[in-house]
N, C-alpha and C positions, 0 to 999 in steps of 0.2 A: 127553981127553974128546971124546965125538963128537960134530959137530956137526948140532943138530936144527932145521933153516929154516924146516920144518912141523910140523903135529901127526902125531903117529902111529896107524895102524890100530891097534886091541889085538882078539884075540879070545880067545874062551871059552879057545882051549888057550895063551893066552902069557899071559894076564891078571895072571895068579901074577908071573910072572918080570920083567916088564916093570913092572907097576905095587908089587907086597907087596913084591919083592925091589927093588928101586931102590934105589940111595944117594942120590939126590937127589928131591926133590920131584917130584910128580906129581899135576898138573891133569889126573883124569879128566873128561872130558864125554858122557856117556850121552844120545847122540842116535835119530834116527830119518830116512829121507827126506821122510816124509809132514809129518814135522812140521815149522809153518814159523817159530817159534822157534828152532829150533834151526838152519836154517841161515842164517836173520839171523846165527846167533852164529858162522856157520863163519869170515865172514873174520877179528873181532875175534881167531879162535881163534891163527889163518894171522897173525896181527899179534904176539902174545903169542909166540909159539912163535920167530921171528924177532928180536926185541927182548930176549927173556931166554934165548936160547942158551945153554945150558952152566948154568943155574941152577935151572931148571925144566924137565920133562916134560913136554909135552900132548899127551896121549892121546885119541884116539877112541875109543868104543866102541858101532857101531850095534844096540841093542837089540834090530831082529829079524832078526838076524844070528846075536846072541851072545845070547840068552836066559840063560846060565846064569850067566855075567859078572851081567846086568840082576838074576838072582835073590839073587844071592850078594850083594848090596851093599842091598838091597832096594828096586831103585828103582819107582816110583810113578808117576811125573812128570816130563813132558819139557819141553826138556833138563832134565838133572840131573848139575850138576859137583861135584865134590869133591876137595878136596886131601888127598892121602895122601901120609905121610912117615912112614918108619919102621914099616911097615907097618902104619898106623892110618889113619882118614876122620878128620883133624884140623876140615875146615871142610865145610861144604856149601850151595850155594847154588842154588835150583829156578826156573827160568827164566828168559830171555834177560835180562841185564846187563849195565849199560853197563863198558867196558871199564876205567876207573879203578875200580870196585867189585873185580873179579876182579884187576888189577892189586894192590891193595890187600892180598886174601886171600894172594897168592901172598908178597907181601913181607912178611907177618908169619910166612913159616913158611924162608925161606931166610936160608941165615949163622947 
């Protein structure tokens, strides 16, 4: 299993592979630069992605980058994370959260 210290870039063309096709969990975050919500949540993101190595995936994905990722999922609202496993949005949570809340999400859908 390789190991993931940070979150990762996802775009339009890997979004599939990386996040539908995963065997393990995956904490999308559907961000922006402008928004400043969202990168309040960058370090918790850099904290999460470090601490559950190998259990969880956290993915970035900047909205006006990747528009068709942003359409395909239908998002609204920034940030907006969502846990996908199994190639479903099992959880979804719309705006900056403190890090035992996302913590919490991520541990009801791993093991």
């Amino acid at each position: 299993m390789s190991a993931q210290l940070k979150p990762i870039n996802v775009s339009d063309a890997d979004i599939e592979r990386v996040v539908l096709e995963s065997n393990r969990p995956v904490r999308v975050d559907f961000w922006a630069e402008w928004c400043g919500p969202c990168r309040i949540l960058g370090p918790t993101l850099d904290e999460l992605a470090r601490e559950m190595n190998g259990q969880v995936t956290i993915a970035k994905v900047n909205v006006d980058e990747n528009p068709r990722a942003a359409q395909a999922f239908g998002i609204r609202s920034l940030p907006t994370l969502m846990l996908v496993k199994d190639a479903e949005v099992k959880e979804t949570v719309i705006g900056a959260q403190p890090k035992s809340k996302l913590e919490d999400v991520i541990n009801r859908h791993i093991g």
